[in-house]
N, C-alpha and C positions, 0 to 999 in steps of 0.2 A: 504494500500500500504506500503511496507517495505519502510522505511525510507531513507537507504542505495541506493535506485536505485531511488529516489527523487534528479533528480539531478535538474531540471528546464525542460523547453520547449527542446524537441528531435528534431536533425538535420531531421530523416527521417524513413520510416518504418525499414528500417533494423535496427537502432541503437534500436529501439523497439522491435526488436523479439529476437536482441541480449540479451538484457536485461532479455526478459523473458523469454528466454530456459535457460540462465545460472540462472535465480532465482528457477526456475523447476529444471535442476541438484542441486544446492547446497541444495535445501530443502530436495531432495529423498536423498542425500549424507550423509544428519544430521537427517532423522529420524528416526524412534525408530524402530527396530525391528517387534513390533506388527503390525506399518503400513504399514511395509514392507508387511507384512505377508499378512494385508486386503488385500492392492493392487494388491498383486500377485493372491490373490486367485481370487478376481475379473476382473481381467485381461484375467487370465488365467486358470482358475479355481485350484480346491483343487488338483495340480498335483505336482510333486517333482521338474519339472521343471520350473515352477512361477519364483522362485528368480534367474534364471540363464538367464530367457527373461530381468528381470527386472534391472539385471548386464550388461546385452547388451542394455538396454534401456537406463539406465542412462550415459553410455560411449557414445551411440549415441550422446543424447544430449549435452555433454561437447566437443563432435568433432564438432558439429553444433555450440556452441556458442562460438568455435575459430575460426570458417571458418566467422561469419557473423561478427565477433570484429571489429569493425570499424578503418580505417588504421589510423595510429599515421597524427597529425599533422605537416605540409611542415617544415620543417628545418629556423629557423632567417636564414635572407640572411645576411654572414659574410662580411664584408670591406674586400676588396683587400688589399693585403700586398704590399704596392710602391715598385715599381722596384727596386731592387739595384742599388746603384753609380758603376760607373764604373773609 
């Protein structure tokens, strides 16, 4: 398990799939050309358009694992500012 996404115990399934389609985009994002190359060929077979499925595949996945980002934490509730004297 990458280290980085070891965060402790997860809120709920989506914060887990979020985690692992964006660790699935940033691996295809960083790796080597050649396993581009497997991939696609295996995916798609030995065609000229493998790497152009596979440019839409990894955009997919990065638009998935913004829609499932889990929403920010509620806002500190601030002190009221006392009324002004009048």
């Amino acid at each position: 398990m990458n280290p980085a996404t070891n965060t402790g115990p997860l809120d709920d399934d989506t914060t887990d799939l979020h985690l692992a389609v964006g660790l699935v985009e940033d691996w295809l994002l960083h790796a080597s050309d050649e396993t581009l190359d497997e991939l696609a060929d295996f995916a798609y077979g030995p065609t000229r358009h493998g790497h152009d499925q596979l440019r839409w595949i990894i955009d997919l996945l990065g638009e998935t694992a913004a829609r499932l980002r889990p929403p920010p934490p509620p806002a500190a509730p601030t002190t009221a500012d006392p009324e002004p004297s009048r």
